[in-house]
N, C-alpha and C positions, 0 to 999 in steps of 0.2 A: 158163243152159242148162236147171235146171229149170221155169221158170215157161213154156217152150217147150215141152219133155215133158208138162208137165202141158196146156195147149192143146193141145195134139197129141192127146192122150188122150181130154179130152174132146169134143172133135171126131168121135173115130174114134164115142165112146157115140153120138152122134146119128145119123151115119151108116149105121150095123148092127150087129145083135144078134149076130154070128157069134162075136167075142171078149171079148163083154164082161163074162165071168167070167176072164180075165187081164188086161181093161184096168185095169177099177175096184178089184182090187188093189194091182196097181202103180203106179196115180192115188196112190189111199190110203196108200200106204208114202211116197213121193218127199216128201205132203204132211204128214203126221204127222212124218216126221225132222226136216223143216224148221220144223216151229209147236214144237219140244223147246225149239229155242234164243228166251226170250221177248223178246229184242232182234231177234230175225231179225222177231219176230211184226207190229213197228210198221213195219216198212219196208214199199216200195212194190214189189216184186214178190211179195212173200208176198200181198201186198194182192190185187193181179193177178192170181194164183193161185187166190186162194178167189174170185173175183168170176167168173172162168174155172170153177168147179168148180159154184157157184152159177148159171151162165146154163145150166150142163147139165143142172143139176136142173128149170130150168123149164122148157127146150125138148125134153127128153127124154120117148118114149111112157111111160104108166103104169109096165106094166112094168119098164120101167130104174129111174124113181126110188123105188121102192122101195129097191135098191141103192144109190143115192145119199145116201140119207136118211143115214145112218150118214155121211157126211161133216159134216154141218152138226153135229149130237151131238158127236159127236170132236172136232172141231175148237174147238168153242167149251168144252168142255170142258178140251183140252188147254194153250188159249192164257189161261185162271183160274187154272190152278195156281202 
């Protein structure tokens, strides 16, 4: 269900700019809870996820990824501890 949310989300970033200081929060929360646990980290929807989170950073205008940046930080961060 999450790695559905999380598509859905980054889908909407590409789309339009209207909510995307509530999307890429709550992109960011859904993904961070889920990279906590470092066995959720190797499996294949978490994989999905960040690859999903990843194609919004490239296809998204300037703009947006700025706010995205902070996902690829965090996350690789999060997934070394």
């Amino acid at each position: 269900m999450n790695m559905y949310t999380i598509r859905s989300f980054s889908r909407a970033i590409l789309h339009g700019s209207k909510f995307v200081y509530q999307t890429v929060p709550r992109m960011l929360t859904i993904w961070l809870d889920l990279g906590e646990d470092k066995n959720l980290c190797l499996h294949d929807p978490f994989r999905k996820m960040t690859a999903d989170i990843s194609r919004a950073m490239k296809d998204a205008p300037v703009y947006k990824v700025r706010l995205l940046y902070l996902f690829g930080t965090l996350g690789s961060f999060k997934c070394n501890l």
